[in-house]
TORGUNU-689801 format. One record per residue (C-alpha): residue number from 1; residue in one letter; x, z, y. Coordinates in steps of 0.5 Angstrom, whole numbers, padded with zeros to 4 digits. Layout:
{nr: NUM rest: a x: X z: Z y: Y}
...
# end
This chain:
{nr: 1 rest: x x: -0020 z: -0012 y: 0116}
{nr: 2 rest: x x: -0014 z: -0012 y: 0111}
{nr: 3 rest: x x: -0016 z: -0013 y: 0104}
{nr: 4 rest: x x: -0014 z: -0006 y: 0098}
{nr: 5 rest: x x: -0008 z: -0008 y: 0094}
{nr: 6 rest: x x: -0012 z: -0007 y: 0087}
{nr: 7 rest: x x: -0016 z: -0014 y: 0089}
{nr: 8 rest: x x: -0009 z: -0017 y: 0091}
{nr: 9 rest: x x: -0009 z: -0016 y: 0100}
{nr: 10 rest: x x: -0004 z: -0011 y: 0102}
{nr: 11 rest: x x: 0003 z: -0011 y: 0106}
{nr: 12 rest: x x: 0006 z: -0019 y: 0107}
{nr: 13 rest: x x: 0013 z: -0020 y: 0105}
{nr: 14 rest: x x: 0015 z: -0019 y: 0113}
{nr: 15 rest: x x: 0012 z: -0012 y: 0112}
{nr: 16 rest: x x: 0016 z: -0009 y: 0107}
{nr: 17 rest: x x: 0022 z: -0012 y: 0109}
{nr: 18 rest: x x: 0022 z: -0008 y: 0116}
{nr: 19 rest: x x: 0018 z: -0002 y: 0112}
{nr: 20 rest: x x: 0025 z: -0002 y: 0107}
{nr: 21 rest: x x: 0030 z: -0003 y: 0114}
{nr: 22 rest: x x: 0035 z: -0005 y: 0108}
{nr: 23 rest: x x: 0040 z: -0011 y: 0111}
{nr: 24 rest: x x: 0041 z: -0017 y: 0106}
{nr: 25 rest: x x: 0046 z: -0015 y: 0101}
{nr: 26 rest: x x: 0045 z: -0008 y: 0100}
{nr: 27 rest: x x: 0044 z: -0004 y: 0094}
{nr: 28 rest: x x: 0038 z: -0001 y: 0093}
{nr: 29 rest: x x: 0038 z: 0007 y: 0094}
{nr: 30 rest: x x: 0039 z: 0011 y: 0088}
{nr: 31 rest: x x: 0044 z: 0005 y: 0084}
{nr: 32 rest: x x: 0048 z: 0008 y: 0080}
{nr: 33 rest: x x: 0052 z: 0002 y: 0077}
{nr: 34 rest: x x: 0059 z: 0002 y: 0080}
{nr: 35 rest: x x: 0062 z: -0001 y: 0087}
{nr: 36 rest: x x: 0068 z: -0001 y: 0088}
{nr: 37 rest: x x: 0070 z: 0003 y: 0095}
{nr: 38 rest: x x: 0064 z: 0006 y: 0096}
{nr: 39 rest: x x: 0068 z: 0013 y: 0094}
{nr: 40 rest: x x: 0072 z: 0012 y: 0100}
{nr: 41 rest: x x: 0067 z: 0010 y: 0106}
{nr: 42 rest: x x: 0064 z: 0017 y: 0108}
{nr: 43 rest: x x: 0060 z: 0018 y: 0115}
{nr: 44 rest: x x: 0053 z: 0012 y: 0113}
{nr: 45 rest: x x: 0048 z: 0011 y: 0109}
{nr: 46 rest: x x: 0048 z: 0008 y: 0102}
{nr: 47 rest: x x: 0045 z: 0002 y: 0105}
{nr: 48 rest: x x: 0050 z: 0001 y: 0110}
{nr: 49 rest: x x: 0056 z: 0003 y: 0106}
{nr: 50 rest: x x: 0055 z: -0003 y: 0101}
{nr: 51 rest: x x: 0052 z: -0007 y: 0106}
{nr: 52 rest: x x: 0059 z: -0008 y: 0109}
{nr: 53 rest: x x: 0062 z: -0008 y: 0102}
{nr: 54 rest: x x: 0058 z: -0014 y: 0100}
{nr: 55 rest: x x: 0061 z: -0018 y: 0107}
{nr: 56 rest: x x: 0067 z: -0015 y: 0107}
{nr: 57 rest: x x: 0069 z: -0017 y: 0099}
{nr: 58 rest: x x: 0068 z: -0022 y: 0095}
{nr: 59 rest: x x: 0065 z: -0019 y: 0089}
{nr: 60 rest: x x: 0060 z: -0022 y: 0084}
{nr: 61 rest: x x: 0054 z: -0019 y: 0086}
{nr: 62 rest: x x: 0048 z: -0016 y: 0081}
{nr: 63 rest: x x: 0040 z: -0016 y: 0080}
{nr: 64 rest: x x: 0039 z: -0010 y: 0084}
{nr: 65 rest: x x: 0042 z: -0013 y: 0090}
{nr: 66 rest: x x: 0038 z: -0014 y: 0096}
{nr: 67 rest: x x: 0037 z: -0021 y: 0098}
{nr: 68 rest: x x: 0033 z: -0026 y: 0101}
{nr: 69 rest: x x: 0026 z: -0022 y: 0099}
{nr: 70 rest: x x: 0021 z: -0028 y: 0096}
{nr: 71 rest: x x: 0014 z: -0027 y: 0093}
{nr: 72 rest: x x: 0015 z: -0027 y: 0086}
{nr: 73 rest: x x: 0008 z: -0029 y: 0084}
{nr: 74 rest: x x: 0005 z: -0035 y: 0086}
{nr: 75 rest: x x: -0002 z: -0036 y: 0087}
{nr: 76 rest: x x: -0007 z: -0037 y: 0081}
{nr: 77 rest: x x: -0013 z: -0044 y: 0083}
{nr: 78 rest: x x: -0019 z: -0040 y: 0083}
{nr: 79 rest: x x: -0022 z: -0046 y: 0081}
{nr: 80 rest: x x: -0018 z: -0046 y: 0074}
{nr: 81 rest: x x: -0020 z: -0040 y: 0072}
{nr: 82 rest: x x: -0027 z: -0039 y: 0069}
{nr: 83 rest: x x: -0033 z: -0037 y: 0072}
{nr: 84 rest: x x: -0036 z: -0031 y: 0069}
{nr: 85 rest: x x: -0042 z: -0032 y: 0065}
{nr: 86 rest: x x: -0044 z: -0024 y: 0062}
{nr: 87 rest: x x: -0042 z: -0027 y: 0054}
{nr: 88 rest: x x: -0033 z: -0029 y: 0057}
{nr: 89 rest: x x: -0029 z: -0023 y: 0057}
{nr: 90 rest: x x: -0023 z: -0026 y: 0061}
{nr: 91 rest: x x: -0027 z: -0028 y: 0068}
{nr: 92 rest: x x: -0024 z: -0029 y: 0075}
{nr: 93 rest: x x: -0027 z: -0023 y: 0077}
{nr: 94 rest: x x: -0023 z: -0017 y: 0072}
{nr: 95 rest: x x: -0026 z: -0010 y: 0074}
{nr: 96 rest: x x: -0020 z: -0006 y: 0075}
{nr: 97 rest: x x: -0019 z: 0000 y: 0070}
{nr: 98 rest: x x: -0021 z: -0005 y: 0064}
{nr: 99 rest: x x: -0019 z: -0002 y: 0058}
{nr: 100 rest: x x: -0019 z: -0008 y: 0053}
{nr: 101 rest: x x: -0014 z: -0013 y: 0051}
{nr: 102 rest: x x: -0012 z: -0018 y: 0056}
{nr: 103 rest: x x: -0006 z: -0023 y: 0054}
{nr: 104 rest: x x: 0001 z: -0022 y: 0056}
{nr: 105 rest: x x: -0001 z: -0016 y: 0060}
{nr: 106 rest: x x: 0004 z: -0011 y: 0057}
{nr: 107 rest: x x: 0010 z: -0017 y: 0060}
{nr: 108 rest: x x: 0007 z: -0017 y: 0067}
{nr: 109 rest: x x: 0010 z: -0012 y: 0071}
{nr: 110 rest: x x: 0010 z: -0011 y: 0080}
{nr: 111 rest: x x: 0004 z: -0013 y: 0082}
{nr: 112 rest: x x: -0004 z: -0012 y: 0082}
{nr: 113 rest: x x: -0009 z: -0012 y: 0077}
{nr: 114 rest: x x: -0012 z: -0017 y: 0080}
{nr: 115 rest: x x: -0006 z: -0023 y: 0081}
{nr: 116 rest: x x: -0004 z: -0020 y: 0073}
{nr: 117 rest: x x: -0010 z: -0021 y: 0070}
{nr: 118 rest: x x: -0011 z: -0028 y: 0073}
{nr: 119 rest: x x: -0003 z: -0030 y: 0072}
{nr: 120 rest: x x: -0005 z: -0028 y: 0065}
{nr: 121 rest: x x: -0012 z: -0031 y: 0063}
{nr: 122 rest: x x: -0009 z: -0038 y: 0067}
{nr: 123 rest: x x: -0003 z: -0037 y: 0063}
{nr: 124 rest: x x: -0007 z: -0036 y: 0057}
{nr: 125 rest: x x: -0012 z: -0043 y: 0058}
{nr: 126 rest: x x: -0007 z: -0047 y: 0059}
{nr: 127 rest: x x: -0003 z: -0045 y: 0054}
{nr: 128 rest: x x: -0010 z: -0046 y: 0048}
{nr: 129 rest: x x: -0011 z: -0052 y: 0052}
{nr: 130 rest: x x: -0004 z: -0054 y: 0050}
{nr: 131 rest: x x: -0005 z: -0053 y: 0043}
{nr: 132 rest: x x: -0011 z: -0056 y: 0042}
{nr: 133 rest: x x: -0007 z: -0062 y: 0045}
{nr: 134 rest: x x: -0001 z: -0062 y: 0040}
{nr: 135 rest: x x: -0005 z: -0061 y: 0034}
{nr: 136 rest: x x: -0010 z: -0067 y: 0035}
{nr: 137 rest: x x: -0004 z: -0070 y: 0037}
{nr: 138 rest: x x: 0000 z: -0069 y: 0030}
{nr: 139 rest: x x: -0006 z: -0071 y: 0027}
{nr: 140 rest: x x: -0006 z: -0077 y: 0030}
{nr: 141 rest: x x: 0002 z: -0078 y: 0028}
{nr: 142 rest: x x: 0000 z: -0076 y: 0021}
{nr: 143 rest: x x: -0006 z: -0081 y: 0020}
{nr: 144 rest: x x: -0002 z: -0086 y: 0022}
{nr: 145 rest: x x: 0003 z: -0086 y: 0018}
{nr: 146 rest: x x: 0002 z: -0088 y: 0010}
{nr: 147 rest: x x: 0001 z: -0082 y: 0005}
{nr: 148 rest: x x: 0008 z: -0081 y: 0000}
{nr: 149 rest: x x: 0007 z: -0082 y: -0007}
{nr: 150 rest: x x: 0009 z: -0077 y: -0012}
{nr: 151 rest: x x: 0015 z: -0078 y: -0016}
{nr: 152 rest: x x: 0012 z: -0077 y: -0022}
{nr: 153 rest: x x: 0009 z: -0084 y: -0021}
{nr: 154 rest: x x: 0015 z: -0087 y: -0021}
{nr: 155 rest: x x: 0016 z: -0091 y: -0028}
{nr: 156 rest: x x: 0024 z: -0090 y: -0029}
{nr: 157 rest: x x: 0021 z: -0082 y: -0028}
{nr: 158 rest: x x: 0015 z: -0082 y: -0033}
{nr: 159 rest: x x: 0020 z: -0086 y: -0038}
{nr: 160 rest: x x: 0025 z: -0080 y: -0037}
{nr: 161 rest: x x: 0020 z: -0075 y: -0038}
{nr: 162 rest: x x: 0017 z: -0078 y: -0044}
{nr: 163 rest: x x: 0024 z: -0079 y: -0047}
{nr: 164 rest: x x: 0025 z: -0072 y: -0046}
{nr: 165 rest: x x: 0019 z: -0070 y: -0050}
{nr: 166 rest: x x: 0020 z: -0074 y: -0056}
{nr: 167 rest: x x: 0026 z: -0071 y: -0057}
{nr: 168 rest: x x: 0026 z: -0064 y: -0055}
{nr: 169 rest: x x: 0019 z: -0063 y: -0058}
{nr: 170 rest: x x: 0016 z: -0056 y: -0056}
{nr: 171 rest: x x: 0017 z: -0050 y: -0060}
{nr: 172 rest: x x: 0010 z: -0048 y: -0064}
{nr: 173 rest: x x: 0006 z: -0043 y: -0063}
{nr: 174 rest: x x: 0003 z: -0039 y: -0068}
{nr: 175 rest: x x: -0001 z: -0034 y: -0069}
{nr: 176 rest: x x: 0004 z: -0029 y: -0073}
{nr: 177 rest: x x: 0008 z: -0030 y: -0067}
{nr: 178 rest: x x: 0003 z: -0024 y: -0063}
{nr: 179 rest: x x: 0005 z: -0018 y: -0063}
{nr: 180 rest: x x: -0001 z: -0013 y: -0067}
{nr: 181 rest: x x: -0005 z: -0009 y: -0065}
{nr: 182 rest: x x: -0003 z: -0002 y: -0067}
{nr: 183 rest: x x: 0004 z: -0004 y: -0064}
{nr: 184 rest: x x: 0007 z: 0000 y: -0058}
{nr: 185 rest: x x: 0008 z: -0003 y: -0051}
{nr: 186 rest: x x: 0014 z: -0003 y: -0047}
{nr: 187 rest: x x: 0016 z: 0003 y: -0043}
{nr: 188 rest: x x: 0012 z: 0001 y: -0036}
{nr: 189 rest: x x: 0006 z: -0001 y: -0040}
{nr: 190 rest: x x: 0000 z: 0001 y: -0034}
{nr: 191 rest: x x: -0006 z: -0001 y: -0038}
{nr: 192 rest: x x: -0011 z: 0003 y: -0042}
{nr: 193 rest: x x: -0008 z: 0007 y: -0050}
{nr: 194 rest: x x: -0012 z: 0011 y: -0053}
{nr: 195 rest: x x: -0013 z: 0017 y: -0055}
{nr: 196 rest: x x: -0006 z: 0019 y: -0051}
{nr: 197 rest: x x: -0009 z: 0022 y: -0045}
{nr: 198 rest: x x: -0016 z: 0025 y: -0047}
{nr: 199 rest: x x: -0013 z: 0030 y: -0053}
{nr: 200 rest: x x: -0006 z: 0033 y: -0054}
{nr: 201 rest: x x: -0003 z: 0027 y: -0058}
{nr: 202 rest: x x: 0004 z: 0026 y: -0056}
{nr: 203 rest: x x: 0005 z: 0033 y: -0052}
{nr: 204 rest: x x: 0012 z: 0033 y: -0050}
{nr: 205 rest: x x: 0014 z: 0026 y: -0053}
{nr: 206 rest: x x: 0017 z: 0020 y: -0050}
{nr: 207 rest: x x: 0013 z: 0014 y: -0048}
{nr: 208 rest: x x: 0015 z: 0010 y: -0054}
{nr: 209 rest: x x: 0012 z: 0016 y: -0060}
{nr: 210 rest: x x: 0006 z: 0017 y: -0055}
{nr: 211 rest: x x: 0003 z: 0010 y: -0055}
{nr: 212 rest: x x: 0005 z: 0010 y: -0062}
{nr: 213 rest: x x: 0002 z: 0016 y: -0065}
{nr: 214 rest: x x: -0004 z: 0015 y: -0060}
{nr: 215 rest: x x: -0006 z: 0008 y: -0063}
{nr: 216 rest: x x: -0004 z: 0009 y: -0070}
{nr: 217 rest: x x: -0009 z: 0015 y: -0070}
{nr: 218 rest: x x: -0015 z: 0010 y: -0066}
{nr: 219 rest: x x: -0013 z: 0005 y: -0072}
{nr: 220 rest: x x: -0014 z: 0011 y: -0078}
{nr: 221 rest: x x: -0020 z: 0013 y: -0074}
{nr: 222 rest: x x: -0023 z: 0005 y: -0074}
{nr: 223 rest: x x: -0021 z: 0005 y: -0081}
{nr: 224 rest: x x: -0025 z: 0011 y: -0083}
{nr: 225 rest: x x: -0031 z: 0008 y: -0078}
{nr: 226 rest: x x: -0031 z: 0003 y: -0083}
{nr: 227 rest: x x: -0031 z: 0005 y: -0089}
{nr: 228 rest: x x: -0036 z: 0010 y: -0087}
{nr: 229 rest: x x: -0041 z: 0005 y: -0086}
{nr: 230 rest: x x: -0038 z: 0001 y: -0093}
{nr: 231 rest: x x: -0038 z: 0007 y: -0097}
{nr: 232 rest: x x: -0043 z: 0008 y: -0103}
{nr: 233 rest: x x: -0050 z: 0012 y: -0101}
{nr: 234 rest: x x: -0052 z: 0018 y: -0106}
{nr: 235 rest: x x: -0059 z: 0019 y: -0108}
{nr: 236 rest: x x: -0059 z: 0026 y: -0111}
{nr: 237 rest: x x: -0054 z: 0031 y: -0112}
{nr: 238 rest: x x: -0051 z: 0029 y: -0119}
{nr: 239 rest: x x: -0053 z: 0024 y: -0120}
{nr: 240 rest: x x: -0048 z: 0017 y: -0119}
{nr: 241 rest: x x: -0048 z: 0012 y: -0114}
{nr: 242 rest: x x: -0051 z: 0007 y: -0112}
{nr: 243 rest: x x: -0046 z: 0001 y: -0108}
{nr: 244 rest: x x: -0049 z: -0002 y: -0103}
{nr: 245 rest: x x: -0050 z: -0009 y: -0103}
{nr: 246 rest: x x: -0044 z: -0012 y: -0101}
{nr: 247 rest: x x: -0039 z: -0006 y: -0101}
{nr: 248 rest: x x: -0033 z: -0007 y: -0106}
{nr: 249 rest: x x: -0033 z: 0001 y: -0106}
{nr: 250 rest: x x: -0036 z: 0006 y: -0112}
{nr: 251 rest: x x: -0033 z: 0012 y: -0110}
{nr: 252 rest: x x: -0036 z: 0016 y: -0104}
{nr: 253 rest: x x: -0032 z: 0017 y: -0098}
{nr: 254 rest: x x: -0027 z: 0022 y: -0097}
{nr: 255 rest: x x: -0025 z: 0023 y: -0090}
{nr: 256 rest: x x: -0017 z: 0023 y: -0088}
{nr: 257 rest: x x: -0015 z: 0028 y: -0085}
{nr: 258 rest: x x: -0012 z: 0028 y: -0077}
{nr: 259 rest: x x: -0005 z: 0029 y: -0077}
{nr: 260 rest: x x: -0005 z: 0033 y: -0071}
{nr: 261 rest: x x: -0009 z: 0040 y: -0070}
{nr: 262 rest: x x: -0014 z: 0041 y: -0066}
{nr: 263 rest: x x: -0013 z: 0049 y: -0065}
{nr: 264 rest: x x: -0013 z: 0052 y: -0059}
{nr: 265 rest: x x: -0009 z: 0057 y: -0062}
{nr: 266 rest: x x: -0003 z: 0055 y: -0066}
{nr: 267 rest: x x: 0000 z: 0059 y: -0071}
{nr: 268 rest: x x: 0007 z: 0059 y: -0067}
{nr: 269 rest: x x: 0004 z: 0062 y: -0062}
{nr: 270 rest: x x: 0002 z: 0061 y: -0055}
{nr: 271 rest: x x: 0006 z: 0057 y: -0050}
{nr: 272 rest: x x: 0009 z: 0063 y: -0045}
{nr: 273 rest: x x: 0005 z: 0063 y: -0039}
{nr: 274 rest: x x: 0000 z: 0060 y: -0041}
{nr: 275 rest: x x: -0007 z: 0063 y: -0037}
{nr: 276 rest: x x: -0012 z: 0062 y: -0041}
{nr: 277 rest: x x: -0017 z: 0067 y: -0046}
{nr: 278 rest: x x: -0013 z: 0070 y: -0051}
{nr: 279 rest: x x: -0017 z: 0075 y: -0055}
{nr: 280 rest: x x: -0015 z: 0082 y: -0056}
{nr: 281 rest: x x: -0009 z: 0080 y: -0053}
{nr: 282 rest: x x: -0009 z: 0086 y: -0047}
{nr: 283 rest: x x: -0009 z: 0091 y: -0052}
{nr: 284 rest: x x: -0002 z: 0089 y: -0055}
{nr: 285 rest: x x: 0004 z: 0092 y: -0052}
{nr: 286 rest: x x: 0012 z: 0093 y: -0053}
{nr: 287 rest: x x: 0013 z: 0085 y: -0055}
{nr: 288 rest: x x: 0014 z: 0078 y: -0052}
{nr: 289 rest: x x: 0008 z: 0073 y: -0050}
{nr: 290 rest: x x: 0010 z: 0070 y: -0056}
{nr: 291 rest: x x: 0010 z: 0075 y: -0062}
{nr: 292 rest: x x: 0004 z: 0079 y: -0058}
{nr: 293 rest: x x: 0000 z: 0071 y: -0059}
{nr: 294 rest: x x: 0003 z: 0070 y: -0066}
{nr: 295 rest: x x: 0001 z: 0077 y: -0070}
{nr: 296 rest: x x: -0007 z: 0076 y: -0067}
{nr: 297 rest: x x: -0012 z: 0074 y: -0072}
{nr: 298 rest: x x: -0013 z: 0069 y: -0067}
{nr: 299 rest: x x: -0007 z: 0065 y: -0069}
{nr: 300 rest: x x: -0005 z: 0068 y: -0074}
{nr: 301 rest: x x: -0011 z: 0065 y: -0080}
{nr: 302 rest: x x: -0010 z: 0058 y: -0083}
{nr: 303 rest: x x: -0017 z: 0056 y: -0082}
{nr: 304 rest: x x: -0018 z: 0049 y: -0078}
{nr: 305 rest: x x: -0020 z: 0054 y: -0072}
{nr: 306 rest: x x: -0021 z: 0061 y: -0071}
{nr: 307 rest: x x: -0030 z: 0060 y: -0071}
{nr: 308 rest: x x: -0029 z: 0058 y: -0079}
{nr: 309 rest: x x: -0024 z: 0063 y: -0081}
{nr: 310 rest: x x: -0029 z: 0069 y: -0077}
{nr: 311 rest: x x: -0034 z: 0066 y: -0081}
{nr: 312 rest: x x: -0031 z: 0068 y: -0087}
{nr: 313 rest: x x: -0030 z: 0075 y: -0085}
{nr: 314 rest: x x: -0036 z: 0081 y: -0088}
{nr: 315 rest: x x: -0040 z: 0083 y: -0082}
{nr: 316 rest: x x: -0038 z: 0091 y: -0080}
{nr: 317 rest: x x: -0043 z: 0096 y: -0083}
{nr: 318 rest: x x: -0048 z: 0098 y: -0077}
{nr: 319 rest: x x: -0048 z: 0103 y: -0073}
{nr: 320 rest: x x: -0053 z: 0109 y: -0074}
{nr: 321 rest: x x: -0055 z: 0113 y: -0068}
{nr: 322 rest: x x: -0055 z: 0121 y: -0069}
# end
């Protein structure tokens, strides 16, 4: 009963070599590399044509030429390949179809799944087997061998060295040499700068100037928390006041100003295309988005934003029914 292909039987190398019917020397069928006179022969098959050509000329022949046909795999020891124990990927009983990863078989090509995955799995142990030796052997070679010293141990070396500390004694570093706080980073800086990304500091400004105005302002604001918390505490309208103890203050604090607004809506007006709410915009007509923006009372007032100039407006008179 012959054995299936997949579980390496199949045809012997005397079998396919009738079944090809093709005399030593012929090139394989549907060869398109060049043969010199095969354009002049005419009446046989492909295979004879270049049949007689190889025997009648001379000529270097190449890979795909038929010749002594010889099994290209040999057969792997069953005993070397390891039993399969339900726990081993790689067994000497691989099922067909198996879809995992198995060594070198991407560089395994004409055979059966069978005798290419035992070719691979006893390459694959021989191989480890071969690393594992070569490593205890390096280790041997390296204990064997006397550990090397370090050239700073050597006295012609360390009194070159103390030498040259001697005479080109290191610069000192003080603490005026930092850099300060307040100072910008370097364009490029990824760190954290205040105040630069959660309010309209430095819109439209280069790096340099956003750094710097976004920490002068965290700086004026620290400065103010300070003298908030050190400033004088005042016990009753009018009357004087009384320094904390410990403060060098005797005047209560006045808040700085920021030296940006906080306006939503400027007094030059809104930038075109801008989408948000513009109140009494849409019954505006006949000019730009700017001038429209402008000449509302919304941008048009100098109060520090538009809730406290609508406080300083009378309330309409009511509307009496009739």
């Amino acid at each position: 009963m012959p054995i299936a292909i997949t579980f390496g039987g199949g045809p012997t190398t005397e079998q396919r070599r009738a079944f090809a019917a093709l005399k030593e020397g012929s090139q394989v069928p549907g060869y398109r590399g060049y043969i010199p006179q095969i354009k002049y022969r005419v009446g046989q098959t492909y295979g004879d044509d270049t049949h007689d050509i190889s025997r009648d000329l001379n000529f270097k022949r190449s890979k795909t030429v038929i010749g002594e046909i010889t099994p290209a795999w040999d057969a792997v020891d069953q005993k070397k390949l390891p039993k399969g124990t339900g726990s081993n990927k790689y067994t000497e009983k691989m099922v067909p179809g198996y879809t995992g990863y198995m060594p070198r078989v991407p560089f395994k090509f004409g055979n059966t799944y069978k005798r290419v995955c035992d070719s691979c799995i006893d390459e694959f142990k021989t191989n480890w087997s071969n690393h594992g030796d070569k490593m205890d052997e390096l280790r041997r070679q390296v204990a064997s061998h006397p550990p090397l010293t370090a050239i700073s141990y050597d006295p012609l070396v360390r009194d070159k060295l103390n030498l040259y500390r001697d005479t080109h004694p290191p610069q000192p570093i003080l603490l005026e040499d930092k850099r300060p706080l307040l100072e910008p980073p370097i364009p490029g800086y990824a760190g954290f700068i205040p105040r630069i990304n959660p309010t309209e500091i430095g819109l439209g400004q280069r790096y340099h100037n956003r750094t710097d105005m976004g920490l002068q302002d965290f700086g004026r604001e620290q400065g103010r928390e300070r003298a908030y918390r050190s400033a004088p505490i005042v016990t009753r309208p009018g009357a004087e006041t009384e320094a904390v103890k410990g403060s060098s203050f005797s005047a209560p604090f006045q808040p700085t100003p920021p030296n940006f607004s906080r306006r939503i809506y400027p007094n030059g007006g809104m930038i075109p295309k801008y989408t948000g709410y513009v109140p009494q915009r849409r019954y505006v007509f006949g000019n730009t988005y700017g001038d429209t923006t402008r000449s509302l009372e919304v941008c048009n007032h100098k109060m520090s934003c538009y809730g406290d100039y609508v406080k300083t407006q009378p309330y309409p008179p009511p509307i009496v029914p009739c």
